[in-house]
N, C-alpha and C positions, 0 to 999 in steps of 0.2 A: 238520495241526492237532491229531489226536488226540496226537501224539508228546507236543505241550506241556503238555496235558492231563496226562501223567505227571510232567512236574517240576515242578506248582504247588505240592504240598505243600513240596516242597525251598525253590521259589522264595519262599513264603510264611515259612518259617523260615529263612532266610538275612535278607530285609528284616527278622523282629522281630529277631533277632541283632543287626543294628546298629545297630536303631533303641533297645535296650536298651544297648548299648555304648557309643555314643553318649551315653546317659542318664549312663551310668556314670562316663564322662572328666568331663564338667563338673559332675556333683553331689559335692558334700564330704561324706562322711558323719560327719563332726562337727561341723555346722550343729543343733543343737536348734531343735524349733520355738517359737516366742517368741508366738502368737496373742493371748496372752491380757494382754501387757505395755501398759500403758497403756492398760485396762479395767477398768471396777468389778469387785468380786471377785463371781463367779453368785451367785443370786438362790437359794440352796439350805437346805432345813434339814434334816440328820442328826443321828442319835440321839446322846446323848450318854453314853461307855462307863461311866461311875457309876452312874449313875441312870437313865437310858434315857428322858429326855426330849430333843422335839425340840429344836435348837439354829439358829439361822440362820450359818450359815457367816461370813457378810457382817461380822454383827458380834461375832462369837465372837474374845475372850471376852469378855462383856457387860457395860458399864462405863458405868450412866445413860445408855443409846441413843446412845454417840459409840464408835465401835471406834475405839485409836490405831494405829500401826504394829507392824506384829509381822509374826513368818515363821509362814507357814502350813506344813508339812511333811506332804507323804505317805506313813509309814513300813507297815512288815506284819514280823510276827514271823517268818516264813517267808525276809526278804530278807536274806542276808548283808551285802550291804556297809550295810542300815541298822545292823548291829551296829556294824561299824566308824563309822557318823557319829555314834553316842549321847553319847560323849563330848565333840564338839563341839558337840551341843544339851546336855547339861548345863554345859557352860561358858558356853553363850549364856543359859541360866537364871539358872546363878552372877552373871553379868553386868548383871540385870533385864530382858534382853533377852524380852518375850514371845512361846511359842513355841507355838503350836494344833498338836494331832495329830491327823492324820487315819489313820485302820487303814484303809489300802485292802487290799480282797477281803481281810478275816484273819479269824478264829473270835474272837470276845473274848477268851473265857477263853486262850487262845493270846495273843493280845496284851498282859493280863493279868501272864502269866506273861512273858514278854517284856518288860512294865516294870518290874516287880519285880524280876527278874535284873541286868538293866540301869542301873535307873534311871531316872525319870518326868522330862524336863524340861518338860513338857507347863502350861501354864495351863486346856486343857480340852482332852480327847479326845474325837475323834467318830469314830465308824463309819460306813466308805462299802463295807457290806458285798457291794454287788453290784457296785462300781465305774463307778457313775452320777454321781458326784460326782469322779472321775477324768476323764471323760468330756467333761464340764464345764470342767474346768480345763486338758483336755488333756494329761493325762497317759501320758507315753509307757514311764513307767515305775518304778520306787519306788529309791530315793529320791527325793523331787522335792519343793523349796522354793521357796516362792514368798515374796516379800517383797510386804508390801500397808503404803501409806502411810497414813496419818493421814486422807486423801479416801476411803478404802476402796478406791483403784484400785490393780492391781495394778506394782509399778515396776521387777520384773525377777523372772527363773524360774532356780533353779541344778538341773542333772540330773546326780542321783550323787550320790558321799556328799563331806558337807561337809568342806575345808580349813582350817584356820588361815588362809587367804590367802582361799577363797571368801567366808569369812565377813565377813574387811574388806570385799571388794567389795562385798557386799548391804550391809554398812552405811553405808558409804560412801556409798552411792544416797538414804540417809535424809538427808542434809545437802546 
């Protein structure tokens, strides 16, 4: 009895091994998580990067208390590939398309400078400077755009930075 007593540690790391590999074969790791699609958009108010009043997420940005459709975006002046999507939020501005910025985990003044360089496609930015409003939305990681209809629920999530062709799809989902 004692002998088996010595291969438990073995025994015990061989069953996670498979029971991980296992995991492995059947999960796609290019499934995004989708939790928050066909949800009202959270119940949150963040500061807003001008002025630094609070702001309701929900109906940002404020139009006689009816929010209509727009992409929410969570960008940070820190993310590379948000540099590469800027220009396709400035085209979705060019457009009339409205577009809310959220600075997940960023310094303002760094954000700041980051739309200035860039270019503001923004209708109102807010700061979710501890990444509680990420949290909330489920965010797994920045760039991440949310499309919110007209009912303020949310009608589909794009992660990464935006295409010519993602962009049709989320609009696409407004009609």
């Amino acid at each position: 009895m004692k002998r088996w007593i010595g291969f438990t540690p073995l025994i015990v790391l061989i069953a996670l091994g498979v029971l991980f590999a296992g995991y492995a074969l059947k999960h796609d790791p290019h499934v995004q998580p989708h939790a928050l699609v066909g949800k009202p958009v959270p119940a949150l108010f963040l500061p807003d990067l001008d002025n630094g009043s609070l702001v309701a997420v929900h109906d940002a940005p404020p139009r006689q208390g009816v929010a209509g459709p727009r992409l929410i975006n969570f960008f940070a002046s820190w993310c590379a590939p948000c540099r590469v999507e800027q220009p396709q939020l400035m085209a979705l501005k060019a457009r009339g398309v409205t577009v809310v910025g959220v600075a997940y985990k960023d310094d303002p003044a760094r954000t700041r400078a980051f739309l200035a360089e860039l270019g503001d496609p923004f209708a109102v930015k807010l700061v979710d400077r501890n990444g509680r409003a990420g949290i909330e939305f489920g965010v797994t990681g920045v760039p991440e755009t949310f499309l919110v209809g007209e009912n303020g629920k949310v009608l589909a999530k794009h992660s990464g930075p935006l295409t010519d062709a993602n962009v049709q799809d989320l609009l696409a989902k407004l009609h």
